[in-house]
C-alpha positions in Angstrom: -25.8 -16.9 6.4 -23.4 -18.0 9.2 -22.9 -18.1 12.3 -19.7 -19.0 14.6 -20.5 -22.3 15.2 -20.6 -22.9 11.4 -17.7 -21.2 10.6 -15.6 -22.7 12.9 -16.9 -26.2 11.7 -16.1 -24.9 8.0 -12.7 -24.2 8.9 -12.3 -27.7 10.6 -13.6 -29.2 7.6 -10.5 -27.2 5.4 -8.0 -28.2 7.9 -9.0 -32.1 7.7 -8.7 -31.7 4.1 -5.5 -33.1 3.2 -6.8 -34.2 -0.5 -4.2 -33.7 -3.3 -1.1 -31.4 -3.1 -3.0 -27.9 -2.6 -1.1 -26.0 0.4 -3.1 -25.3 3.4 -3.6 -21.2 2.3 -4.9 -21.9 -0.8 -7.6 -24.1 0.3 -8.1 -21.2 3.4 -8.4 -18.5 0.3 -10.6 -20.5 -1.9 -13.3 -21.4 0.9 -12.9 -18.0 2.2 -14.5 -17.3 -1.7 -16.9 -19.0 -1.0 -18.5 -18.7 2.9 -18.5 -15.2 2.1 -19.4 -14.9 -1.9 -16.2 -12.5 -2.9 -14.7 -12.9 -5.9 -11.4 -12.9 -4.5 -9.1 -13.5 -1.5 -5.5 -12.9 -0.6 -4.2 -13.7 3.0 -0.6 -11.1 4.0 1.5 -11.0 6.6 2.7 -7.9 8.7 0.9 -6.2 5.9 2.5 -2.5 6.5 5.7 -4.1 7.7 9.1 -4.4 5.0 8.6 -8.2 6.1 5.3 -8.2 4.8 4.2 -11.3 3.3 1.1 -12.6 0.4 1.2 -16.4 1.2 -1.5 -16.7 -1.4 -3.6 -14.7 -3.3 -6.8 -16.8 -5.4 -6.9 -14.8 -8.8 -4.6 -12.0 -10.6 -6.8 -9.0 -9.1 -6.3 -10.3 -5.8 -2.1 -10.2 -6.1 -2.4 -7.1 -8.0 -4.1 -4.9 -5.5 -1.6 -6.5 -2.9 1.2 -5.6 -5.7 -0.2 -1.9 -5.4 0.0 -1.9 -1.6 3.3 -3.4 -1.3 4.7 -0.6 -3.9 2.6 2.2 -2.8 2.9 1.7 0.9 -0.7 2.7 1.4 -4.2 1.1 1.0 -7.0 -1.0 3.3 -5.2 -3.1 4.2 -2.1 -1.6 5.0 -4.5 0.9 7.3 -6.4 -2.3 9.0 -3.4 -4.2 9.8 -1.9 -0.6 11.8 -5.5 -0.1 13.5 -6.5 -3.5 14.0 -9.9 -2.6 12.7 -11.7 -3.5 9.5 -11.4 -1.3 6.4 -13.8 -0.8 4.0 -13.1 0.8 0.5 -14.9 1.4 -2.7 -12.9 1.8 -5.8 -15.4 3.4 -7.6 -13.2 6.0 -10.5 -12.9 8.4 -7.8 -9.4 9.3 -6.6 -10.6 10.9 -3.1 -10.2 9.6 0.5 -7.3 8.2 2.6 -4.9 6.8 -0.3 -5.9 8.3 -3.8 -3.7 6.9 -5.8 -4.1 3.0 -4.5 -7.8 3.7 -5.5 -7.5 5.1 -8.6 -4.3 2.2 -9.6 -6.5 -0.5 -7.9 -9.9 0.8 -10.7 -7.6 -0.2 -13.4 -7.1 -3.3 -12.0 -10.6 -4.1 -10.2 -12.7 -1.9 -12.0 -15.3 -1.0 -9.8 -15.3 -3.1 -6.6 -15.5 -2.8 -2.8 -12.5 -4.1 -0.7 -12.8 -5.8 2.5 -9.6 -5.6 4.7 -9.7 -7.9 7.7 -7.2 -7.9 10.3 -6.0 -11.1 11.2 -6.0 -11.5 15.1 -4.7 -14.0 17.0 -3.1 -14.3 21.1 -3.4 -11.0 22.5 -6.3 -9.8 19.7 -3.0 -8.2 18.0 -3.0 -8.4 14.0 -0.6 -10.9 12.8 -1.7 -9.7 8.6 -5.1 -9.3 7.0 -7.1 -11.4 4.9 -8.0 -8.8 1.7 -11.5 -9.8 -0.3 -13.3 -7.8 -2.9 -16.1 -7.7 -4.8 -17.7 -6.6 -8.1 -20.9 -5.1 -6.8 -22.9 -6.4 -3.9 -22.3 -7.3 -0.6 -20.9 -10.2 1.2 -22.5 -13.2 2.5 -23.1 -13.1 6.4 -22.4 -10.1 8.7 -18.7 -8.5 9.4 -18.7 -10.4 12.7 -18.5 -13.8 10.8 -16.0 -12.2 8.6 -13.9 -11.1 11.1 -14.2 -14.7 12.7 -13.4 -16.1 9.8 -10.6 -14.2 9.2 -8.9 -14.6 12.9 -9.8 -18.0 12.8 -7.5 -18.2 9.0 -4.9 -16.1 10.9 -4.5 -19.0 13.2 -4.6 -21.7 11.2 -2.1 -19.9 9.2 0.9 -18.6 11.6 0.8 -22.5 13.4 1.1 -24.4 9.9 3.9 -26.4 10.6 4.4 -26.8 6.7 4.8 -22.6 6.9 2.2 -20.3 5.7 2.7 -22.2 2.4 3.8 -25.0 0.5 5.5 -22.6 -3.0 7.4 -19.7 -3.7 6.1 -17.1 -1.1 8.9 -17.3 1.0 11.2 -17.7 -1.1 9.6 -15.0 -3.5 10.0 -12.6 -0.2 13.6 -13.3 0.8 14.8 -12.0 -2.5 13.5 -8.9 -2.0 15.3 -8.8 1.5 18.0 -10.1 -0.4 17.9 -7.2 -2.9 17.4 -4.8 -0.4 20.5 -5.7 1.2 22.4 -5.4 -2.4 21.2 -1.8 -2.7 22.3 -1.1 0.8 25.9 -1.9 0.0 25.8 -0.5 -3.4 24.7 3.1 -2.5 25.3 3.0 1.6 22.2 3.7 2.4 19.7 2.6 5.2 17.6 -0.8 4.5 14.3 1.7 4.8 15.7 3.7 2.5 17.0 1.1 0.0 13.3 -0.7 0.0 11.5 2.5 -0.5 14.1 2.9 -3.9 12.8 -0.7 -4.7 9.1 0.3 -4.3 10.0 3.4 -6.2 11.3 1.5 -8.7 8.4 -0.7 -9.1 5.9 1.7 -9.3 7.5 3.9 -12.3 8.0 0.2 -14.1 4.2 -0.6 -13.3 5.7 -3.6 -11.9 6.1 -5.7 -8.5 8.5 -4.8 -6.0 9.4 -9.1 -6.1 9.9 -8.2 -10.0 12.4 -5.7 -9.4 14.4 -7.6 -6.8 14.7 -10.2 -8.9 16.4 -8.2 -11.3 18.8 -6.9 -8.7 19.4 -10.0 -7.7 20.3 -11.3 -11.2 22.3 -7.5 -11.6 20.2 -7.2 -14.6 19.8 -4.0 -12.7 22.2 -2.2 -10.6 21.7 1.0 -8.7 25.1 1.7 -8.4 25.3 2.2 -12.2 23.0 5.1 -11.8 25.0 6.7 -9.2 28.1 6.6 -11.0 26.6 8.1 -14.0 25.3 11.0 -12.3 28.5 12.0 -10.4 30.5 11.6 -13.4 28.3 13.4 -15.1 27.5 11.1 -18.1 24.1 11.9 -19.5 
C-alpha cells in the first residue's frame, strides 16, 4: 500500500499541518491509524527505561496496554525497544510466551488483538522509544518495512519538536512519578530502582497506573512510610 517515497511525503504533509491546536504527536498517532489501518497507536520514550515516556496514546486501549508495561516491566514493546527489533504479539486468551501475564492483562483490555511494537530509530539506528499499534483481527496495511519507516521517520519528528514531544500533560504527568519516587526514597531509604519498582508494585495490586499512584504520593494521600511504621511497631 506504500512505499518510502509515500510515506515520507505523508509525514511531510503532518508536519506542514499546523491547523488548530492538536500537538504535533497526536496528529503523528492518528495518521499513523490510518497509513497502516490499526485501530490504535501510542508513541513511548525509553520504553524499558524508569524515564520512559507515552507522549500520546490515540484511544484508552492504546494507554492501557502501555499502563500494563509501565507497571509490569515486561511486554513488546519493552522487549523491542532493548533489541532494537520489531515485536510481534498476539493476545489471543493464552497466557504462554515471553511475558504471560502482560498478555493475559493486555486480553482484558484488547480482547483479542495483535500488537505491533516498532522501535523508534534515529542517528546511529539506536532506539530512541517505540511506536506501539494493535489490531482487532487482520493485518496491517503495507509491509513491516514501511512500518518501520514510518515509525523511525515519527521517532524523528518527535525527539526534534521544538514544542517537546507534546503540547499537554505528558511531561508533566512523568515528572510526578520521578517526583514520587524521590518521596519514597527518603521515606523508606531506599534505592530510586527500588522505590519505583514499590510504585509499579503498587499499581499493579490497585489495577491502576503507576502516574495514578504517584499522584497520590505526591498529594500524601498515600504514604509508605505509614506502612513501615506500622509493621515495626507491630500494629496490625
Amino acid at each position: 500500500m506504500t512505499d518510502r517515497m509515500s510515506v515520507l511525503a505523508w509525514l511531510a504533509r503532518v508536519i506542514a499541518d499546523g491547523s488548530g491546536d492538536r500537538p504535533l504527536a497526536q496528529r503523528l498517532c492518528v495518521a499513523c491509524v490510518e497509513i497502516l489501518d490499526a485501530h490504535g497507536v501510542a508513541i513511548t520514550l525509553a520504553s524499558s527505561r524508569p524515564e520512559r515516556l507515552t507522549v500520546w496514546a490515540t484511544d484508552g486501549t492504546s494507554a492501557r496496554l502501555e499502563d500494563l508495561q509501565d507497571v509490569l516491566g515486561e511486554g513488546p514493546g519493552q522487549e523491542a525497544f532493548d533489541t532494537n527489533a520489531v515485536v510481534i504479539t498476539h493476545i489471543d486468551g493464552e497466557t504462554h510466551g515471553r511475558y504471560p501475564l502482560f498478555t493475559e492483562l493486555a486480553g482484558a483490555a484488547a480482547g483479542a488483538a495483535t500488537i505491533w511494537a516498532l522501535p523508534m530509530r534515529i542517528s546511529g539506528g539506536r532506539a530512541v522509544g517505540v511506536v506501539t499499534l494493535y489490531r482487532r483481527g487482520g493485518r496491517l496495511a503495507g509491509t513491516l518495512e514501511d512500518a518501520q519507516l514510518l515509525a523511525d521517520a515519527v521517532g524523528a519528528v518527535v525527539i526534534n519538536d521544538p514544542d517537546g514531544p507534546v503540547k499537554g500533560q505528558a511531561w508533566s504527568l512523568r515528572a510526578r512519578v520521578h517526583q514520587a519516587t524521590g518521596m519514597v526514597v527518603a521515606q523508606l531509604r531506599m534505592h530510586p530502582d527500588d522505590a519505583l519498582a514499590l510504585l509499579r508494585a503498587h499499581a499493579f495490586a490497585d489495577s491502576s497506573s503507576v502516574d495514578a499512584v504517584a499522584e497520590a504520593v505526591i498529594t500524601r494521600e498515600l504514604t509508605f512510610a505509614q506502612a513501615e511504621d506500622s509493621t515495626e511497631s507491630g500494629t496490625p
